[in-house]
N, C-alpha and C positions, 0 to 999 in steps of 0.2 A: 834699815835692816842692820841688825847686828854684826860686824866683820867679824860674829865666829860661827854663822851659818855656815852651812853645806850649801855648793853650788845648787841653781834650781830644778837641774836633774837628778841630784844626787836628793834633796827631797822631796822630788815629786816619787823616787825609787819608795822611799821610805813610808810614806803617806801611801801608796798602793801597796805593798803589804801587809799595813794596817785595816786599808778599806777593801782587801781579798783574802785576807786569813778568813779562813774556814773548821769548823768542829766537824771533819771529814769522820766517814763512816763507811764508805767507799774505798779499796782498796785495789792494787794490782801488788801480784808475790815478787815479784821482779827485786832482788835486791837491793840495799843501799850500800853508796860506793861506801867502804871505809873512811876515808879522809874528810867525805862528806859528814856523815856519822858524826866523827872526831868535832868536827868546825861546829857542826850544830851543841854537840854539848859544852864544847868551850862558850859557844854564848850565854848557854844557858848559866854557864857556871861566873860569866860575869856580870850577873842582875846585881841591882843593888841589896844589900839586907842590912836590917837592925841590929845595929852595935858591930856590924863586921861579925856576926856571928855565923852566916853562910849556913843555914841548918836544913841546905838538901842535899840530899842524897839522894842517886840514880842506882837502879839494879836495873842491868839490863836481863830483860830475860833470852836465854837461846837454848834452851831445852824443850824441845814438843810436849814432853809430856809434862813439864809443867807448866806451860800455855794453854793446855789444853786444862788443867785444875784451874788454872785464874778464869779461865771462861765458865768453867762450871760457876767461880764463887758469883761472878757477872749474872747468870742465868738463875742463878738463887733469890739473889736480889730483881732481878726484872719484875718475876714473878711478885714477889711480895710487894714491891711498889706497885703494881695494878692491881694487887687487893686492895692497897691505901687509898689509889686513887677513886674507887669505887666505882661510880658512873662512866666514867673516863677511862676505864683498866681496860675496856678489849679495844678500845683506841689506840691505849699506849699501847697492846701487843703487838699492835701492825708496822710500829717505829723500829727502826734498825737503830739499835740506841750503842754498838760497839761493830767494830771491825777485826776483832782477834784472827777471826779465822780466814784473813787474807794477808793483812799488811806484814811488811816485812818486818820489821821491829818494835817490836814489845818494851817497853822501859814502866819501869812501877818508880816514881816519885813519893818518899817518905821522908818525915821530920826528924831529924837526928836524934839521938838519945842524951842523956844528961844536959836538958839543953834548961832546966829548972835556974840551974845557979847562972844564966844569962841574965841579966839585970835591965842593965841597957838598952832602955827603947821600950824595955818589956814591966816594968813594973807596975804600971796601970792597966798596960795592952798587951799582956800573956799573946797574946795570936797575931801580934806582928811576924813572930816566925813562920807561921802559916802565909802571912802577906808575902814574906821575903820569897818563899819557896814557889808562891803564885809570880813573882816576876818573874826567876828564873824557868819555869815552864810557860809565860809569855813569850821571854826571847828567845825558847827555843824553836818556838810556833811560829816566830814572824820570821825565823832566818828559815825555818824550814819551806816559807811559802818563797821566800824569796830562791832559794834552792829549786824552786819545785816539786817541794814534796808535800802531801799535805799527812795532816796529825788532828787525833780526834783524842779527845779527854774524859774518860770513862771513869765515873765515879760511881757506877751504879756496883758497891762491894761491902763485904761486911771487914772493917778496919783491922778487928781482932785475927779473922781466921784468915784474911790476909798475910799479917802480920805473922800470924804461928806458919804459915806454908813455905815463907821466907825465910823464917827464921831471925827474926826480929827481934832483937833485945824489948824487952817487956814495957819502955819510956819511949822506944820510938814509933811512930806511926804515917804508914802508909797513907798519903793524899790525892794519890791519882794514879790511874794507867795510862800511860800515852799510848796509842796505836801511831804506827810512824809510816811513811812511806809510800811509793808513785802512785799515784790514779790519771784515769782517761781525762779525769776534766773536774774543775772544781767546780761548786753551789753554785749557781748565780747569787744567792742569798740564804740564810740562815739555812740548813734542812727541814730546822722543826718551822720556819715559814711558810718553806715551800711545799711542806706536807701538811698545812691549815693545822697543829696544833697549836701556835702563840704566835702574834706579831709582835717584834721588836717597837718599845716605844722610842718616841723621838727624843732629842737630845733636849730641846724646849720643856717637855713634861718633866723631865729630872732635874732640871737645872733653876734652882733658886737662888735668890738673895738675902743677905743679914737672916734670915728665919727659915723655921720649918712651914715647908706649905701641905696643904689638902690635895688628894687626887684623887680621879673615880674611882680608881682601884681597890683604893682603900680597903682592910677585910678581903679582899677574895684571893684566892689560890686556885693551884694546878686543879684543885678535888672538885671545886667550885662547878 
């Protein structure tokens, strides 16, 4: 073993917050401490990102009423994705697919603006900054479990009138709502599991060698 391991408590810590994060949708209003808050977004703010470019940005929200607009943009979007999904739409309505109207903290994750003239990292793969900003709300997901807090990631929004409700420089773009904050108990397993919309596949089925492989999946989707 390498002598710049973590002792084996200190990674079995880390391997269980891996194997018990949760896309929580559950909530209790109970507060989050401050300094808690603080810790968790300093992790988040030390993911790695391409070229050292750093291109998240946190808004936290603390205005009711405009919690209460991001949920509407949520509920706009719901709806529409269960027309997409066609056959499957009054299935998806019975999903509790956000947690706005409990959890204590709100944060909307967006890509910074002027981030065009980044080059680095980015000249073939323009959306490595979209990658960077998914680490950074990883680590903010694995220190929050390890806090005890759980966080759910709401993407079900229209980017644009997002964006204008923020007040968004017209190049940056909102990627995510985190909902933050205590609950009674966490998943045993995925929610959309444990409510029979999709089983997680194994790590076996995704995991190939030198080439692209075939899977039964192949062609189907959510609509499916």
């Amino acid at each position: 073993m390498s002598h710049h391991a973590f002792s084996e408590q200190e990674r079995a810590a880390v391997y269980r917050a891996i194997a018990e994060r949760r896309d929580m949708r559950h909530f209790r209003p109970d507060p989050v401490d401050p300094e808690v808050l603080q810790r968790l977004l300093l992790a988040a703010h030390q993911a790695p990102s391409v070229g050292l470019m750093q291109p998240w940005r946190f808004i936290r929200i603390t205005q009711p009423a405009l919690r209460k607009s991001i949920k509407g943009l949520v509920e706009q979007e719901r709806q529409a994705t269960a027309i997409a999904l066609g056959e499957r739409g009054s299935e998806f309505m019975k999903l509790k697919v956000e947690g706005l109207d409990r959890c204590s903290e709100v944060l909307v994750v967006a890509l910074m603006d002027c981030r065009e003239p980044h080059v680095f990292g980015r000249r073939t793969l323009p959306q490595m900054d979209l990658a960077s900003a998914s680490c950074a709300i990883q680590n903010l997901w694995l220190a929050a479990r390890a806090e005890g807090l759980g966080m759910g990631w709401v993407s079900l929004f229209e980017p644009r009138e997002l964006a204008r409700l923020l007040n968004m420089p017209d190049d940056a773009e909102p990627v995510a709502i985190l909902c933050l904050g205590h609950v009674d108990q966490f998943y045993d397993q995925p929610m959309l599991a444990e409510q029979g919309w999709k089983q997680p596949q194994s790590l076996e089925e995704l995991l190939w060698q030198d080439s692209w492989a075939e899977y039964p999946e192949r062609g189907q989707s959510d609509a499916d």
